[in-house]
C-alpha positions as CSV (number, residue, x, y, z in Angstrom):
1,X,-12.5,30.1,-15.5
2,X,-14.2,28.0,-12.9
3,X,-11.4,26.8,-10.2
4,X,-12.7,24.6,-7.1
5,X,-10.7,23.0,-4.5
6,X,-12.2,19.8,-2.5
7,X,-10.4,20.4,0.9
8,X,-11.0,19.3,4.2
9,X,-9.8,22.1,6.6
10,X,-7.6,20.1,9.3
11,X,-6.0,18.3,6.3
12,X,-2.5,20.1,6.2
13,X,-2.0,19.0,2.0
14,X,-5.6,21.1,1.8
15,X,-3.6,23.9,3.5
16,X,-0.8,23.8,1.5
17,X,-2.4,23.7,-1.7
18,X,-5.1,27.3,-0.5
19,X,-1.7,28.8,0.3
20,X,-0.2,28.2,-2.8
21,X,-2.9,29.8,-4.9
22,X,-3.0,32.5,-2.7
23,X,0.1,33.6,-3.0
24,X,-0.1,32.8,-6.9
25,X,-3.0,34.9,-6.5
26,X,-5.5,32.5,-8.4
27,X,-9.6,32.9,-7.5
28,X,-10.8,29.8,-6.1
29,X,-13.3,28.3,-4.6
30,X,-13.9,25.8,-1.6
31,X,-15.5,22.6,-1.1
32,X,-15.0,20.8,2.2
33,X,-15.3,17.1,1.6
34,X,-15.5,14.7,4.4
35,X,-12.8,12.9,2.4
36,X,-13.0,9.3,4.9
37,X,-16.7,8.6,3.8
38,X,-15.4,7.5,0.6
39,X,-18.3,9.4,-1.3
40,X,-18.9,7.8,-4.6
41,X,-19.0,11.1,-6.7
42,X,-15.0,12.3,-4.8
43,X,-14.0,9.3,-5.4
44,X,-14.4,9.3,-9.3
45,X,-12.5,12.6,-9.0
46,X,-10.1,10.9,-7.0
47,X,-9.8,6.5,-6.7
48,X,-7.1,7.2,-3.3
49,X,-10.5,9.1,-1.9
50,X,-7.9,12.0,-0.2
51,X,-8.0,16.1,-0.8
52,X,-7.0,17.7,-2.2
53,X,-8.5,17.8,-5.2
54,X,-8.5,20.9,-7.6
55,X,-10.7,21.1,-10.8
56,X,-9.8,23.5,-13.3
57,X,-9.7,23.8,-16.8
58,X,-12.6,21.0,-17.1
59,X,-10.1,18.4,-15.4
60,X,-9.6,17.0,-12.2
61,X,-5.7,17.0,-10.6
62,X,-5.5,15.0,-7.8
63,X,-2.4,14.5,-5.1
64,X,-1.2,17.6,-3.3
65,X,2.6,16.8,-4.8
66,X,1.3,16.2,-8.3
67,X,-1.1,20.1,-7.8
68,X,1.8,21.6,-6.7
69,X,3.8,21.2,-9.1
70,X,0.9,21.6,-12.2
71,X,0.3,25.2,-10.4
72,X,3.8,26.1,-10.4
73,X,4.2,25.0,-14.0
74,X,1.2,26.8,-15.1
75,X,1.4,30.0,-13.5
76,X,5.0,30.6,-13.4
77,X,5.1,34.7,-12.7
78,X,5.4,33.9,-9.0
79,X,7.4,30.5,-9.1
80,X,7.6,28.7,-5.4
81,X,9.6,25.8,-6.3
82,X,12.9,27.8,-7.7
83,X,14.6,29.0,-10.8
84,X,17.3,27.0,-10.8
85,X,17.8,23.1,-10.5
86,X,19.9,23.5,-7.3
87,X,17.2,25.5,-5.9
88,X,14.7,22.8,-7.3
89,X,16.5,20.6,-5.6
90,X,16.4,22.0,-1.8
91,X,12.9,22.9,-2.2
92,X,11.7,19.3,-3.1
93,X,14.0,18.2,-0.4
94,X,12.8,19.7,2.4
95,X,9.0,19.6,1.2
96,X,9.0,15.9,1.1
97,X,10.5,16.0,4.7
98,X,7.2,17.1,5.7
99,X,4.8,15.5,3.5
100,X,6.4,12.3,4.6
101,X,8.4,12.8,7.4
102,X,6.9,15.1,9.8
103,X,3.3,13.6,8.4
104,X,3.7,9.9,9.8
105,X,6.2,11.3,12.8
106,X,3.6,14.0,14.4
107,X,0.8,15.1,11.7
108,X,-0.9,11.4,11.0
109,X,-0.9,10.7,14.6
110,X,-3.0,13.7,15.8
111,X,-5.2,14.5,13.4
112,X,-6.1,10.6,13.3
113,X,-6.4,10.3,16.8
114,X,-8.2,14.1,17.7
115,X,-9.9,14.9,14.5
116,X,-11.0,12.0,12.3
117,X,-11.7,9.4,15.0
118,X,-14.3,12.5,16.7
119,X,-15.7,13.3,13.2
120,X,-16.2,9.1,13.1
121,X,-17.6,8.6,16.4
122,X,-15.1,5.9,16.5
123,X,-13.6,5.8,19.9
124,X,-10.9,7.5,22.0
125,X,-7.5,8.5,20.6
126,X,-4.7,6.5,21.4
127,X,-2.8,8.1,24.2
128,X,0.8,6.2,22.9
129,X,0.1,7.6,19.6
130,X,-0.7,11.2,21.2
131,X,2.5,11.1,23.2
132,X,4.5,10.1,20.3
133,X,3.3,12.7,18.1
134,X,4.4,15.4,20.7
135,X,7.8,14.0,21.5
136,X,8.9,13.7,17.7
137,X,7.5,17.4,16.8
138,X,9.9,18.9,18.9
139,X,13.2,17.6,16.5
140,X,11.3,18.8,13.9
141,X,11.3,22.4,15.4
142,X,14.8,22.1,15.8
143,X,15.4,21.5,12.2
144,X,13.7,24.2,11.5
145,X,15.8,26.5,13.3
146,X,18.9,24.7,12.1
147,X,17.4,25.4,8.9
148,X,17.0,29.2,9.3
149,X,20.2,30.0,11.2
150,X,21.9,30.0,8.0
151,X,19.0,31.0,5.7
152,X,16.2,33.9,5.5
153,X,13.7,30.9,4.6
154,X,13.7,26.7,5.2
155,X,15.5,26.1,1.6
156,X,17.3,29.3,0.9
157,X,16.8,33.3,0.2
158,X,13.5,32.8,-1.2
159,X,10.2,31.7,0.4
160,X,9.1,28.5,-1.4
161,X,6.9,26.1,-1.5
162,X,9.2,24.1,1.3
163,X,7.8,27.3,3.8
164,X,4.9,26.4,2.5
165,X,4.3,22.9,3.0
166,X,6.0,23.1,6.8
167,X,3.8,26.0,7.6
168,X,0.4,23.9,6.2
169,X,1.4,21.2,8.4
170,X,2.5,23.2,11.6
171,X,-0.8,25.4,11.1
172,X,-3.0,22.3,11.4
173,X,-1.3,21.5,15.0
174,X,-1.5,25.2,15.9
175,X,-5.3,24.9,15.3
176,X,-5.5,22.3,17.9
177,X,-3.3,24.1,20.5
178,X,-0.8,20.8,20.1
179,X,2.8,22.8,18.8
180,X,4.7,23.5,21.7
181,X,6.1,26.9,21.0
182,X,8.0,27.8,24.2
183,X,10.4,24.9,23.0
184,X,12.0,26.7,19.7
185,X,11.9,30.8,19.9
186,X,13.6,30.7,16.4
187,X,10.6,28.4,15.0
188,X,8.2,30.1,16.2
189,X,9.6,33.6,14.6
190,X,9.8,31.6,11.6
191,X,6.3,30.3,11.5
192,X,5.1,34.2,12.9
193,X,6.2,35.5,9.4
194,X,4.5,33.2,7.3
195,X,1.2,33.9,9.7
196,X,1.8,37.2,9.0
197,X,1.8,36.7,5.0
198,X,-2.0,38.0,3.5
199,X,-2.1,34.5,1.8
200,X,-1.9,33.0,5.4
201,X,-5.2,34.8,7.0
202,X,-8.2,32.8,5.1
203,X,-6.6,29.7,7.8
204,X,-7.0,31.8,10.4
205,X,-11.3,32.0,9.8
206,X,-11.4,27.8,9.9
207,X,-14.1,26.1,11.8
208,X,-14.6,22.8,11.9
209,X,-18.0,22.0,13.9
210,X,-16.6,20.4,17.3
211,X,-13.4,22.0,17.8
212,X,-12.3,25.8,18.8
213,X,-8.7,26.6,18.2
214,X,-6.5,27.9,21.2
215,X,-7.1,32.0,21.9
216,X,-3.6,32.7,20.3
217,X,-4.7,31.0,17.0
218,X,-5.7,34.2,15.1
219,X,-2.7,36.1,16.9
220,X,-0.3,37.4,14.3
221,X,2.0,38.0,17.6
222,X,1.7,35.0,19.7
């Protein structure tokens, strides 16, 4: 069975749905779409013109939500979203945190302002915006490790697709040197063991043409 993802590799919902079916251990392969230049032929696969986008099983399933939960119904012998409504629960919770919170409080800001306003030639990024981005990250952190003081994992025992969806996020920012890890020890031992998961490595061997990702990037023990 053919399986493609159109990703963009500094898109942290891109990230989150290649760790998913690597830990679901699905075959896949990759297509990096410049997803802001509207092209005419993504756009059919997708009208909001945003990865990711996976194709499988002669369809197209748009929305990084919607794929998430498809894969999680469809290959269920490694389930990431929980066995249990209670567990359901806690998982969603926390993932929407960061696809919504933690994306429009820190994620939006920088890869807007670094990424997709270089890749446009479109100007300078907005230094406000920058410096909001790095203030707001650092409550994020600490929910983490409020989070995991109780727990093994962000919603409970298990690593989910909540660990998931903050690490896609937080790797992005990692990329581009801009998580400030001397703040949070207990975050950063969090994020260190999800680096250290084999579905994690294929996002340490990202390039994106104009960027270079701090020395410790690749470092399993930063």
């Amino acid at each position: 069975m053919k399986r493609v993802l159109y990703h963009f590799p500094l898109s942290p919902f891109s990230r989150k749905i290649r760790l998913i079916l690597a830990e679901k251990k699905l075959d896949f392969e990759l297509v990096e779409e410049k997803y802001w230049e509207r092209r005419r032929e993504f756009i059919a696969m997708n009208p909001a013109s945003q990865v990711p986008v996976l194709f499988e099983n002669d369809k197209y399933i748009a929305d990084s939500i919607a794929v998430s939960e498809y894969l999680d119904e469809e290959y269920t012998k490694i389930r990431l979203i929980g066995d249990s409504i209670e567990k359901r629960y806690e998982v969603r919770r926390i993932a929407n945190w960061f696809n919504n919170k933690f994306y429009y409080e820190v994620s939006k800001y920088i890869v807007d302002e670094r990424v997709i306003k270089f890749l446009n030639n479109s100007g300078e990024p907005n230094s406000n915006a920058l410096r909001a981005a790095k203030s707001n990250i650092k409550y994020h952190l600490d929910y983490i490790e409020f989070l995991v003081s109780n727990r093994k994992w962000l919603a409970g025992e298990e690593f989910s697709l909540a660990d998931i969806t903050a690490a896609a996020h937080l790797s992005v920012l990692d990329f581009l040197g801009e998580v400030p890890w001397e703040y949070n020890e207990n975050a950063k031992h969090w994020y260190s063991l999800i680096k250290s998961r084999p579905s994690f490595r294929p996002l340490l061997s990202d390039k994106v043409l104009g960027f270079k990702p701090p020395p410790y990037y690749k470092n399993l023990d930063f």
